[in-house]
C-alpha positions as CSV (number, residue, x, y, z in Angstrom):
1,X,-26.4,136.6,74.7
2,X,-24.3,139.7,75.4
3,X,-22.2,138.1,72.7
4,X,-24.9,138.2,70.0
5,X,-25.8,141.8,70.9
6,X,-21.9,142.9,70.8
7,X,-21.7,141.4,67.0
8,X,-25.1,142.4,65.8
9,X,-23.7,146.2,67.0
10,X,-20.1,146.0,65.7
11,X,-21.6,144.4,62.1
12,X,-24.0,147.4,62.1
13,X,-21.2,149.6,62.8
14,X,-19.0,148.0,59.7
15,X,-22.4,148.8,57.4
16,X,-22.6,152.2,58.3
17,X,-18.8,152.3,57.7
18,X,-19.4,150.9,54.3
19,X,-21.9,153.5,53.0
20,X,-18.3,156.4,53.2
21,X,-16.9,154.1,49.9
22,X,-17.7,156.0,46.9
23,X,-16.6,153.3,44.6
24,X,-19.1,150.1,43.9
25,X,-16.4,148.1,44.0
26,X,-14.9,149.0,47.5
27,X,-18.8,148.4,48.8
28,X,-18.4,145.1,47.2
29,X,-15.5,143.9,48.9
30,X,-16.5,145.8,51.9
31,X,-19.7,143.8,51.9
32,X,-18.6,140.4,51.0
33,X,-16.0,141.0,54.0
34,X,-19.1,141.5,56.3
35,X,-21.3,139.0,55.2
36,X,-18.3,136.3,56.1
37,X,-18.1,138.0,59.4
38,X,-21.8,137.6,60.3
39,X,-21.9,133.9,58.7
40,X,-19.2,133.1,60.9
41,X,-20.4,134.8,63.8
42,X,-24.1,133.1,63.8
43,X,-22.4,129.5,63.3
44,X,-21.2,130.1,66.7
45,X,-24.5,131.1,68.3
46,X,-27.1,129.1,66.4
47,X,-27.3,125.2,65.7
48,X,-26.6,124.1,62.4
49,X,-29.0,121.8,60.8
50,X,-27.2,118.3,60.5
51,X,-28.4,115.3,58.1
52,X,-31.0,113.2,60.1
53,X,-32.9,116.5,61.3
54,X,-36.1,117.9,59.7
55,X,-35.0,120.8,57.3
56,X,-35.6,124.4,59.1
57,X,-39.0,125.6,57.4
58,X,-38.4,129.3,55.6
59,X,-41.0,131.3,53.8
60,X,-38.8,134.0,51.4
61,X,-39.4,135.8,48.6
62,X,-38.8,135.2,45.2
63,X,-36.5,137.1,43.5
64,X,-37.8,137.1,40.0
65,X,-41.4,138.2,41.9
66,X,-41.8,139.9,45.2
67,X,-45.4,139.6,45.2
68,X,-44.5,135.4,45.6
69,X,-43.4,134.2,48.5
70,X,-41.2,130.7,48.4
71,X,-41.7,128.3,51.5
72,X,-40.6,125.1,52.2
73,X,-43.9,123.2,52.9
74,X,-44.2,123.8,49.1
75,X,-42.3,121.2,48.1
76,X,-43.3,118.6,50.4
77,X,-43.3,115.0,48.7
78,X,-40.4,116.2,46.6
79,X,-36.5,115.7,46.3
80,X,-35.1,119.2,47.3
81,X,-31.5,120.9,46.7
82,X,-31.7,123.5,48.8
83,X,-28.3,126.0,47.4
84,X,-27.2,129.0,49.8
85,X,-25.4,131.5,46.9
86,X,-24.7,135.2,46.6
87,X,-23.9,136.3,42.4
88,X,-20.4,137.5,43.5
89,X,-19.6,133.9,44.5
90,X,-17.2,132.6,42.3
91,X,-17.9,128.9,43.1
92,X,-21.6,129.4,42.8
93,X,-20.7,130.9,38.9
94,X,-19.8,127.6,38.5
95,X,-22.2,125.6,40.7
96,X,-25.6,127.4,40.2
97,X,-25.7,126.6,36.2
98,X,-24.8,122.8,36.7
99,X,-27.8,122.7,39.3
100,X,-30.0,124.0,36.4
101,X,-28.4,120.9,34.3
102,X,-29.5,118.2,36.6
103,X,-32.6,120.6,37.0
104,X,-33.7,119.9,33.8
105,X,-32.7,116.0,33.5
106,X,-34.6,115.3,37.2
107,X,-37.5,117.4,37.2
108,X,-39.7,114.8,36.0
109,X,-39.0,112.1,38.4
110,X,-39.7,114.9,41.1
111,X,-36.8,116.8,42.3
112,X,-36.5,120.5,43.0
113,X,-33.5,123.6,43.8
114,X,-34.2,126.3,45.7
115,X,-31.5,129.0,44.9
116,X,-31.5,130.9,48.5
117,X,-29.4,134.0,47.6
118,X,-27.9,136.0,50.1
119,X,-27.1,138.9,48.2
120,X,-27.4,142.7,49.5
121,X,-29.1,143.9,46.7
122,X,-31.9,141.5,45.0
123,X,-31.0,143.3,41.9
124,X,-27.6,141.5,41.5
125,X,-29.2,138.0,42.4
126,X,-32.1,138.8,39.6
127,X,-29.6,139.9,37.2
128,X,-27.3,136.8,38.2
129,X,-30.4,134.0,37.6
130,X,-31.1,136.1,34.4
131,X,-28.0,136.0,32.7
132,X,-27.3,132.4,33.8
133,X,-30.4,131.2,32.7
134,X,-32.0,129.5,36.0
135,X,-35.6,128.7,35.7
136,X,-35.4,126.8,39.0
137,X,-37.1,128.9,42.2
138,X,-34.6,131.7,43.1
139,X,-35.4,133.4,46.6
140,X,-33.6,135.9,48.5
141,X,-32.8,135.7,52.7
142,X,-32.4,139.5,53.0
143,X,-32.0,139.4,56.7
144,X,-29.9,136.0,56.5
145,X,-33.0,134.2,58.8
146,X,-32.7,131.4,57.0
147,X,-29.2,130.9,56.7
148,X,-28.7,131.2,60.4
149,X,-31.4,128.5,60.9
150,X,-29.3,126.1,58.7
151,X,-25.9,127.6,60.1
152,X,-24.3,128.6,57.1
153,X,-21.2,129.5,57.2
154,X,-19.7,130.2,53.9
155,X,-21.1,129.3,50.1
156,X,-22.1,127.8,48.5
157,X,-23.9,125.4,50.8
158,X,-26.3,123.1,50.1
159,X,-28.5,121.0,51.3
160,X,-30.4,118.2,50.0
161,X,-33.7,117.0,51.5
162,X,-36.2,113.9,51.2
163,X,-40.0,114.2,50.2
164,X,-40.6,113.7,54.2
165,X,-38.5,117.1,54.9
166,X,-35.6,115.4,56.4
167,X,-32.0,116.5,55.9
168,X,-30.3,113.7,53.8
169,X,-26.8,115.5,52.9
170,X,-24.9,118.4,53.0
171,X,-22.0,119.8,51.4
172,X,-20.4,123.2,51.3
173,X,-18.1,124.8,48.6
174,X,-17.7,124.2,45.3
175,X,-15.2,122.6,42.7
176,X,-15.6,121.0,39.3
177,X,-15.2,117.6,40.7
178,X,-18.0,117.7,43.0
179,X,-20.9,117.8,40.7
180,X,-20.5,113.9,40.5
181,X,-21.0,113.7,44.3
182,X,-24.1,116.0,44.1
183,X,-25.1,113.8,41.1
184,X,-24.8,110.5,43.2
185,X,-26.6,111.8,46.1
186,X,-29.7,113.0,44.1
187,X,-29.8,109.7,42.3
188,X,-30.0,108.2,45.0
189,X,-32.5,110.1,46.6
190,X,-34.4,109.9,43.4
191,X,-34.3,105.8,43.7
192,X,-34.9,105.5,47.3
């Protein structure tokens, strides 16, 4: 515990550090630095949800509305892509639009993506889902709650999840060859 309280003080330390950068782009970096640190921090101290286990529940806010609020009881009965992102992810650039692909071609049969950004600012994760196009639900884990319950530790990471709540796969990172995995393993959920 005196761990946790020793990280949570020197990440709060690096924030207020952050705030001297005059230059956006400095903060960025800054930021993204911290962000790893935490996600790396809280894989050590929390349990990470594994395939077999019932998916953490989260209730978060939406980021195109945050008068909604986005919980996971919501899609109950349904396929679910759960997708941990942040807009200066490079991989989720490439990941995040593809999701919206299969999206579209599955929404029908009853799947569902829940965009979970973890972005400092909910105006760059607006903006992001804006200019990309994603009409899926986009929410935002401003504290990083909800990524700790699932033990993130880098992005993207996702998580794909039965109409009965149970985690049925993971995978983290992103590269062009991987969208026929994530394919497969919706299909398959899909058919089961």
């Amino acid at each position: 515990m005196l761990i946790c309280f020793k990280a949570v003080h020197q990440t709060l330390t690096l924030v207020n550090l952050c705030k001297r950068f005059r230059s956006r782009s400095h903060k960025l970096c800054f930021y993204r630095c911290v962000l790893t640190i935490q996600l790396l921090l809280m894989s050590f101290i929390s349990h990470a949800v594994s395939v077999g286990e019932a998916a953490p529940e989260f209730q978060l806010s939406s980021i195109r509305d945050d008068n909604q609020s986005i919980n996971l009881e919501k899609f109950k009965g349904k396929v679910l892509y759960i997708d941990f992102w942040a807009s200066w992810c490079g991989p989720c650039k490439r990941s995040l639009p593809l999701m919206e692909e299969l999206y579209q071609a599955h929404k029908q049969e009853g799947f569902e993506v829940v965009a979970i950004s973890l972005d400092e600012d909910p105006k760059d994760a607006h903006a992001f889902i804006k200019n990309m196009n994603i009409t899926y639900a986009a929410v935002i884990d401003k504290n990083m709650e909800t990524a700790r319950k699932y033990g993130v530790i880098g992005m993207p990471t996702s998580y794909l999840i039965n109409e009965n709540g149970v985690v049925i796969w993971k995978h983290q990172g992103f590269k062009e060859g991987d969208i026929v995995s994530i394919k497969s393993h919706i299909n398959k959920a899909l058919r089961h």
